[in-house]
MMTF fields as JSON, N, C-alpha, C and O atoms, coordinates in Angstrom:
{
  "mmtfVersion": "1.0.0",
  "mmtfProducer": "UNKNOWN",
  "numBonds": 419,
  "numAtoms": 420,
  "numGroups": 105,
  "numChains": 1,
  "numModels": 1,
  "chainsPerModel": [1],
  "groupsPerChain": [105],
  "chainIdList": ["A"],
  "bondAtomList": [4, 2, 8, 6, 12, 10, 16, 14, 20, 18, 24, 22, 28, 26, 32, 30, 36, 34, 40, 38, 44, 42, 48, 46, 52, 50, 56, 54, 60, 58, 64, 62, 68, 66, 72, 70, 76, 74, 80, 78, 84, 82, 88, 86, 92, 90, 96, 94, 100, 98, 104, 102, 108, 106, 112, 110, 116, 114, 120, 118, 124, 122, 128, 126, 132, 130, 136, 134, 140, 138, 144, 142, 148, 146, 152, 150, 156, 154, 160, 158, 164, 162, 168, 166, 172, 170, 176, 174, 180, 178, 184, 182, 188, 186, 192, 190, 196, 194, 200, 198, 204, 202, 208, 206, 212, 210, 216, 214, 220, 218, 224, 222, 228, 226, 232, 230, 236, 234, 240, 238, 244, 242, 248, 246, 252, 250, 256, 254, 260, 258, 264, 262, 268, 266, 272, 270, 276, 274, 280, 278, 284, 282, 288, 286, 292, 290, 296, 294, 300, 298, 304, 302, 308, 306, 312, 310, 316, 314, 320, 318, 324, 322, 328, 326, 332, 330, 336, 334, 340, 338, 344, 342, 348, 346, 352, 350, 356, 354, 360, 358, 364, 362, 368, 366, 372, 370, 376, 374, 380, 378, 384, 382, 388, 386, 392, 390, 396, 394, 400, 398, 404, 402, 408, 406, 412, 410, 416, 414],
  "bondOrderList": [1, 1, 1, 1, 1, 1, 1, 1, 1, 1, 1, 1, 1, 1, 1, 1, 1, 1, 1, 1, 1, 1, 1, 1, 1, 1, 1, 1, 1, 1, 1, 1, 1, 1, 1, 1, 1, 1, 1, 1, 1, 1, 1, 1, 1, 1, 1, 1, 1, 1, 1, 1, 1, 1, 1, 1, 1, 1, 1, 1, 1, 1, 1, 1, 1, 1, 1, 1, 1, 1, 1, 1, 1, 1, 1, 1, 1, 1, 1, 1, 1, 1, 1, 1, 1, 1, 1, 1, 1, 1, 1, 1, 1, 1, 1, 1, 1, 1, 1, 1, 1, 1, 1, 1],
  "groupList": [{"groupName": "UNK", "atomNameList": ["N", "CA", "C", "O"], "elementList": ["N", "C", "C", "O"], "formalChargeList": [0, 0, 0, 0], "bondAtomList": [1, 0, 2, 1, 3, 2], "bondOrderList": [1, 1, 2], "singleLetterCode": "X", "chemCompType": "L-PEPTIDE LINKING"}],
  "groupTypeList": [0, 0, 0, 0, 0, 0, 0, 0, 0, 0, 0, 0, 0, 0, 0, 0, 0, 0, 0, 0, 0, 0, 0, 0, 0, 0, 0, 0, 0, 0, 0, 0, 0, 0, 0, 0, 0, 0, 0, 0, 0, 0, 0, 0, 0, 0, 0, 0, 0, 0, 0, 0, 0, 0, 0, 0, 0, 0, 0, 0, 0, 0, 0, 0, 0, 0, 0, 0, 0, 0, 0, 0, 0, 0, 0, 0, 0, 0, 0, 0, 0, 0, 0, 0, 0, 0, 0, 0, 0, 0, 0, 0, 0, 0, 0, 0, 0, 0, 0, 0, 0, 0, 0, 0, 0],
  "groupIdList": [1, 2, 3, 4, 5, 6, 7, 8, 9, 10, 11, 12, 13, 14, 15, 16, 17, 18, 19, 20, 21, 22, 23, 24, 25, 26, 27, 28, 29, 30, 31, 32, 33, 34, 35, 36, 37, 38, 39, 40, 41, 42, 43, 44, 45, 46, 47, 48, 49, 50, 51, 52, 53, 54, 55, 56, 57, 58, 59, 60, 61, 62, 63, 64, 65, 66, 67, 68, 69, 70, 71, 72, 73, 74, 75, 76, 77, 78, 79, 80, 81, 82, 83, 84, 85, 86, 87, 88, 89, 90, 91, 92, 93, 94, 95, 96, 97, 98, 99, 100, 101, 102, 103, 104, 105],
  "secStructList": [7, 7, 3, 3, 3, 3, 3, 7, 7, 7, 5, 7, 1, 1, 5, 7, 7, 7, 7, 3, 3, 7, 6, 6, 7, 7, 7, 7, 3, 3, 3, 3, 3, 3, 3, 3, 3, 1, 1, 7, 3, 3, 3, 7, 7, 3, 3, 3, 1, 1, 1, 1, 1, 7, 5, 7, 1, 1, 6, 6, 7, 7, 3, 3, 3, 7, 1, 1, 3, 3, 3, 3, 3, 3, 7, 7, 1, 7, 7, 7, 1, 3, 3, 3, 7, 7, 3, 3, 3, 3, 7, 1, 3, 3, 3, 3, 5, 7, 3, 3, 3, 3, 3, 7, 7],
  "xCoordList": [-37.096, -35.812, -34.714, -34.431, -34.164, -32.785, -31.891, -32.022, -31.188, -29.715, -28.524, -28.187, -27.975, -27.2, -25.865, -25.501, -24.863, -23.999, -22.749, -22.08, -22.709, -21.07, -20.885, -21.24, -20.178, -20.251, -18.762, -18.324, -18.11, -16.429, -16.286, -17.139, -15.035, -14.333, -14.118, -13.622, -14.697, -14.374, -12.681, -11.711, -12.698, -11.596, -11.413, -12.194, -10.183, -9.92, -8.536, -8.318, -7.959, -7.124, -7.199, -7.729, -6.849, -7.093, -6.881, -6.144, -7.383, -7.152, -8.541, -9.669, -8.38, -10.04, -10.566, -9.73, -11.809, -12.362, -11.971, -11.682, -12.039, -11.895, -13.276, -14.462, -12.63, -13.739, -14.659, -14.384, -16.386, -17.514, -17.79, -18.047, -17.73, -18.255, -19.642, -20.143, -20.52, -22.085, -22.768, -23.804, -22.125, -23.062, -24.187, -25.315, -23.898, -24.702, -25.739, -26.574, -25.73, -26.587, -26.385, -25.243, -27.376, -26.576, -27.659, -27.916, -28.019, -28.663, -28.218, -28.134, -27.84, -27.41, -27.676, -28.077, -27.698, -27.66, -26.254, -26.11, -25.333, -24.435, -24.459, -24.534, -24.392, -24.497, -22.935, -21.994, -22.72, -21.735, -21.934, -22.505, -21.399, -21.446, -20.48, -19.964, -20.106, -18.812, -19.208, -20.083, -17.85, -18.156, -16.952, -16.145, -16.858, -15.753, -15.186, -13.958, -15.989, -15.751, -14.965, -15.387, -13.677, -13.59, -13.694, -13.972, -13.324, -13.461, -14.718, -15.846, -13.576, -14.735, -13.877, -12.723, -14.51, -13.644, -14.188, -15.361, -13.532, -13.501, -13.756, -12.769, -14.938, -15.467, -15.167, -14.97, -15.14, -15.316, -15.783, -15.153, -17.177, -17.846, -16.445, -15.958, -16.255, -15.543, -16.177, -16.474, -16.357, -16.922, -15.44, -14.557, -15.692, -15.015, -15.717, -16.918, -15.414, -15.594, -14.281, -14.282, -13.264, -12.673, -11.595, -10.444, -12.192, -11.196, -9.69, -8.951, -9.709, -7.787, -8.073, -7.423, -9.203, -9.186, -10.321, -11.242, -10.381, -11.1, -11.793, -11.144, -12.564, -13.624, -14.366, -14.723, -14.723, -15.203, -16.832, -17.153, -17.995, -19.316, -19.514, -19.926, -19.403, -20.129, -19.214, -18.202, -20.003, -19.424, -19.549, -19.454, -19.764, -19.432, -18.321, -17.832, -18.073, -16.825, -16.925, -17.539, -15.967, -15.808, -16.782, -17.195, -16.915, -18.422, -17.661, -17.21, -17.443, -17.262, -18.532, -19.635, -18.05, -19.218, -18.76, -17.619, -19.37, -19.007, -19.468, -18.903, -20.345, -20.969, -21.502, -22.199, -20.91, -21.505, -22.687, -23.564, -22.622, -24.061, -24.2, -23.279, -25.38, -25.452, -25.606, -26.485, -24.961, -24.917, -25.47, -24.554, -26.577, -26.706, -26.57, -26.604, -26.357, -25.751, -26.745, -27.069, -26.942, -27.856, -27.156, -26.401, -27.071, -26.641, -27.034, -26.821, -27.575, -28.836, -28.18, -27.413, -28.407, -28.46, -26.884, -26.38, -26.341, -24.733, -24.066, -23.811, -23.615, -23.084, -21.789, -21.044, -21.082, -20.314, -19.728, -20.459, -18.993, -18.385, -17.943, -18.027, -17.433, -17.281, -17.121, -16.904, -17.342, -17.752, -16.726, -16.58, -16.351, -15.232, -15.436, -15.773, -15.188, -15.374, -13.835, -12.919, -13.702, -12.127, -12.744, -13.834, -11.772, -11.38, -10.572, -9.388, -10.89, -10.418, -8.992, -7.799, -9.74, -8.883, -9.767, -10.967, -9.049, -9.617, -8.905, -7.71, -9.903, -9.725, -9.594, -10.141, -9.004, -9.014, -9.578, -10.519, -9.255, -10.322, -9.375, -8.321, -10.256, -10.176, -11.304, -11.872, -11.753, -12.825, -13.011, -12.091, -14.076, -14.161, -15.225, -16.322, -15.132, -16.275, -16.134, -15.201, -17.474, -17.862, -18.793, -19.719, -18.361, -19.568, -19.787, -19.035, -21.228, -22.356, -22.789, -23.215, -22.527, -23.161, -24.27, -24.188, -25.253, -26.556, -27.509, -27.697, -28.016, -28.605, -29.668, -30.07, -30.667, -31.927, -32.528, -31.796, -33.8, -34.153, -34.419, -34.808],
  "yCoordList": [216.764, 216.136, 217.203, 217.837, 217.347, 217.96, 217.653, 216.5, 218.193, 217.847, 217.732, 218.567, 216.824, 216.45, 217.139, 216.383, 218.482, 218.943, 217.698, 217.296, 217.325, 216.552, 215.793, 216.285, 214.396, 214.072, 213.545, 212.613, 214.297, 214.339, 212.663, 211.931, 212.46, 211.362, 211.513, 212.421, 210.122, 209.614, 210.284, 209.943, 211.466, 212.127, 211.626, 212.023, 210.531, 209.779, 210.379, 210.189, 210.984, 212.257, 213.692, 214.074, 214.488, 216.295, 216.731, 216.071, 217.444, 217.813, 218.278, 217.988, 218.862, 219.371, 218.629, 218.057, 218.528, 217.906, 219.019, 220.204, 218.365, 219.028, 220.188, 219.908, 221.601, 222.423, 222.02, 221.196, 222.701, 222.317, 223.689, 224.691, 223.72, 225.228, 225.088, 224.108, 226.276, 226.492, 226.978, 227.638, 226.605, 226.898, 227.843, 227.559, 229.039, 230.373, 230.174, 231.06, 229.129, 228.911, 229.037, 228.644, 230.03, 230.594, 230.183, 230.893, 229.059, 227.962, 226.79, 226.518, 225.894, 224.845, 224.279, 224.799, 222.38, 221.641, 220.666, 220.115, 220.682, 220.158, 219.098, 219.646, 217.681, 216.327, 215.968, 216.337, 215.747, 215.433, 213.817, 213.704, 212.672, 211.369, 210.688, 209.801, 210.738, 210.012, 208.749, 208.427, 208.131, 206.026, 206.168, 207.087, 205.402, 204.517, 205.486, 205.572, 206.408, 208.015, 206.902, 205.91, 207.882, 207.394, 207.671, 206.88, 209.628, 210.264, 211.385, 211.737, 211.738, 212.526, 213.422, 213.62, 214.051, 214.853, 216.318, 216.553, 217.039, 218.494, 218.858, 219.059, 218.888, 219.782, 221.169, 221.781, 221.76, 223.171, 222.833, 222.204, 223.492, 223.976, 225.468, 226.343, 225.243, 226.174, 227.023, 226.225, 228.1, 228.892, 229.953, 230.259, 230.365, 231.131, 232.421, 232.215, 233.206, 234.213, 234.482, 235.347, 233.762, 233.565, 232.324, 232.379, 231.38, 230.295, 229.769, 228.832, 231.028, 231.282, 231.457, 230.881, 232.4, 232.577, 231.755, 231.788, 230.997, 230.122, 230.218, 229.578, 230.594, 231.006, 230.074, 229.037, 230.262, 229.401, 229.377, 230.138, 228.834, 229.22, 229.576, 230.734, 229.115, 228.789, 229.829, 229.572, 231.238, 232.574, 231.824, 232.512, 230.452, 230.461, 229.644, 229.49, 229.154, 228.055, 227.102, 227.229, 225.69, 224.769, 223.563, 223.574, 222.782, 221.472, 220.259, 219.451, 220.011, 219.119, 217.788, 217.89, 216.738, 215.64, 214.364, 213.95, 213.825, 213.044, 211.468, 210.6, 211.137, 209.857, 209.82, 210.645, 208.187, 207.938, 208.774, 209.164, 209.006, 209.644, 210.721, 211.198, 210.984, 212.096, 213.252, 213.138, 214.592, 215.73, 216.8, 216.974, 218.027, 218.74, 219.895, 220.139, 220.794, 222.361, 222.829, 222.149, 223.777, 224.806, 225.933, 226.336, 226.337, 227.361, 228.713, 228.672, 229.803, 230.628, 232.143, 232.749, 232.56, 233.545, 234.01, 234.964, 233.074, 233.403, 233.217, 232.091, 234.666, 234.152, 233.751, 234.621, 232.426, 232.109, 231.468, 231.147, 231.403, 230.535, 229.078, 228.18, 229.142, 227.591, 227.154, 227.868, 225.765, 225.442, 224.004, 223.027, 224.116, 222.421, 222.489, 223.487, 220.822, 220.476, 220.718, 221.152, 220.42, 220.439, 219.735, 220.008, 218.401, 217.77, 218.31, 218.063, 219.094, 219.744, 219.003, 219.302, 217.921, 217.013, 215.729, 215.888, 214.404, 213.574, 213.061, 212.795, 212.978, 212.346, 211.154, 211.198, 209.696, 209.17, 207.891, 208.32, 206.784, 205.689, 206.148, 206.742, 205.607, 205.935, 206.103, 205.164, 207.276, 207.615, 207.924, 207.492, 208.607, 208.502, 209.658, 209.344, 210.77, 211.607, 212.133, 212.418, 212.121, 212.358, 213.467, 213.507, 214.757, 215.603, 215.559, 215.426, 215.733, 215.991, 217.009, 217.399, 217.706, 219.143, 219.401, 218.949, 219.94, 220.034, 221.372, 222.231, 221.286, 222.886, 222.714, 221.681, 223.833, 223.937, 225.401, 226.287, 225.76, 226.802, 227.062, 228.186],
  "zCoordList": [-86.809, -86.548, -86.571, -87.588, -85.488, -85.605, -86.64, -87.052, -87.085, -88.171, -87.38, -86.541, -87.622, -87.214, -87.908, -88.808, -87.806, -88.344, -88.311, -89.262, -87.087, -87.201, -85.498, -84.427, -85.765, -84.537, -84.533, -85.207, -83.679, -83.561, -82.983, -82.483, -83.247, -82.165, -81.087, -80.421, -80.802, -79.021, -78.837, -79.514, -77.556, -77.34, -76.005, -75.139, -75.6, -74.745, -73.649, -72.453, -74.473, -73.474, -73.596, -74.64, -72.885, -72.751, -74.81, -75.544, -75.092, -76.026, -77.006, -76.609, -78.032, -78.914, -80.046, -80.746, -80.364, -81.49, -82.868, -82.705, -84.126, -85.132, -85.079, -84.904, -85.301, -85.624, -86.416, -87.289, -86.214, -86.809, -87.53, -86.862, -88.959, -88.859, -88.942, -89.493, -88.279, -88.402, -89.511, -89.594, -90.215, -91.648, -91.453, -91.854, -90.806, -91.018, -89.876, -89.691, -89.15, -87.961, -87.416, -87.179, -85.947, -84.768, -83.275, -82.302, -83.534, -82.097, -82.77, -83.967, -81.298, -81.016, -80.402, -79.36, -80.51, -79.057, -79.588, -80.679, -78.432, -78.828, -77.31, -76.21, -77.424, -77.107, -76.069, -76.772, -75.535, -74.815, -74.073, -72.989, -74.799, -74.228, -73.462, -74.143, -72.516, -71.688, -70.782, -69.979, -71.484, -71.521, -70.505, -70.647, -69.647, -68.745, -67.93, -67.936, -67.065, -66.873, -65.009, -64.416, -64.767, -63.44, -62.245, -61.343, -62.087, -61.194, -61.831, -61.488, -63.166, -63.674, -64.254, -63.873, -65.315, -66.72, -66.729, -66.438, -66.982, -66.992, -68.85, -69.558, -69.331, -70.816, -70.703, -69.653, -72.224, -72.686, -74.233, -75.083, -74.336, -75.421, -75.971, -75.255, -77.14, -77.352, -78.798, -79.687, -79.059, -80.266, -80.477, -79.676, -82.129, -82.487, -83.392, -83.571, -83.762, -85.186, -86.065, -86.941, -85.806, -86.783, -86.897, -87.33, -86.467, -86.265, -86.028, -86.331, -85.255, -84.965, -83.043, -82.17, -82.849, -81.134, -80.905, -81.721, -79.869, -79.102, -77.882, -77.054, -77.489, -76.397, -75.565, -76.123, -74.125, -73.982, -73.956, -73.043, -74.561, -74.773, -73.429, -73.361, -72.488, -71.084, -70.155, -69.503, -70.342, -68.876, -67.986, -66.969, -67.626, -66.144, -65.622, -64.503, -66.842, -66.485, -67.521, -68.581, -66.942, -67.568, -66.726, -65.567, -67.561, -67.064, -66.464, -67.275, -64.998, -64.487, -64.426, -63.889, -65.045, -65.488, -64.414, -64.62, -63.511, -62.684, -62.954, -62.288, -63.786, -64.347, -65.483, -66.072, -65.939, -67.562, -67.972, -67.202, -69.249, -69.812, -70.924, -71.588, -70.993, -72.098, -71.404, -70.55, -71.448, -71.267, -71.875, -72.678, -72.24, -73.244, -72.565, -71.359, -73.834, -73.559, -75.01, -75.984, -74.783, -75.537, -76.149, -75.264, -76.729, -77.437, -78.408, -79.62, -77.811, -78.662, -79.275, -78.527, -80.248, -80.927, -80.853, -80.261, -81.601, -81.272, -82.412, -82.84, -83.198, -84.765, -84.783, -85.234, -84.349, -84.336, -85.75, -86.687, -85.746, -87.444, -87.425, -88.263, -86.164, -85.753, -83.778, -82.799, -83.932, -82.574, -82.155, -82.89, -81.346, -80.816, -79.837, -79.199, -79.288, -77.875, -77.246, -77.944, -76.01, -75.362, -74.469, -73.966, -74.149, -72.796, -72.161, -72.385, -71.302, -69.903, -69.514, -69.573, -69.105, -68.329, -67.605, -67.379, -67.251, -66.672, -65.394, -65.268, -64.467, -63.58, -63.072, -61.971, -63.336, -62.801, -64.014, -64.681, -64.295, -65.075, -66.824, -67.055, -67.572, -69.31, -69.933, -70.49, -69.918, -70.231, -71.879, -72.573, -72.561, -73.82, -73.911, -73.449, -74.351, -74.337, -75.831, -76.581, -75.889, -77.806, -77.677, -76.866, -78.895, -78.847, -80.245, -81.211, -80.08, -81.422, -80.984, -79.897, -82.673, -82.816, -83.521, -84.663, -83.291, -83.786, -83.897, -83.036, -85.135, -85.148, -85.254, -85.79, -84.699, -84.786, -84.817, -84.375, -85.299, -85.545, -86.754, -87.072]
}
């Protein structure tokens, strides 16, 4: 069974979940669930090493999500100290996207 570190609030306009710190763990699967999605919402996995600058996990961008559902992102060998979600932005509807953070290894 995975552990379940922390599962933020349903974040219903642009803005970040409360930091998770990783309790010395450096792999992840962090959960991304979006309810009542309309056009479609713009995510950022965000990591830090010192909880003041904010990064985005994903070199390739930010995660455009176009329909209800569960989303996963992976996360490997990364000594981060802490980890938050960001709603980008939404398109269109009132959507609700929740991330759970989870360690494994």
């Amino acid at each position: 069974m995975i552990p379940v570190i922390n599962t933020a609030t349903a974040l219903t306009s642009a803005g970040v979940t409360d930091s998770v710190p990783t309790l010395g763990t450096e792999d992840f699967v962090i959960q991304v669930l979006v309810a009542s999605i309309g056009t479609n919402v713009v995510i950022r996995i965000e990591g830090t090493l010192d909880e003041t600058n904010w990064f985005n996990c994903d070199f390739d961008g930010d995660t455009t999500i176009t329909a209800n559902g569960v989303t996963a992102f992976n996360i490997q060998n990364a000594p981060l100290k802490a980890l938050r979600g960001r709603l980008v932005s939404i398109s269109g509807g009132t959507p609700s996207v929740t991330f759970t953070f989870s360690k494994f290894g």
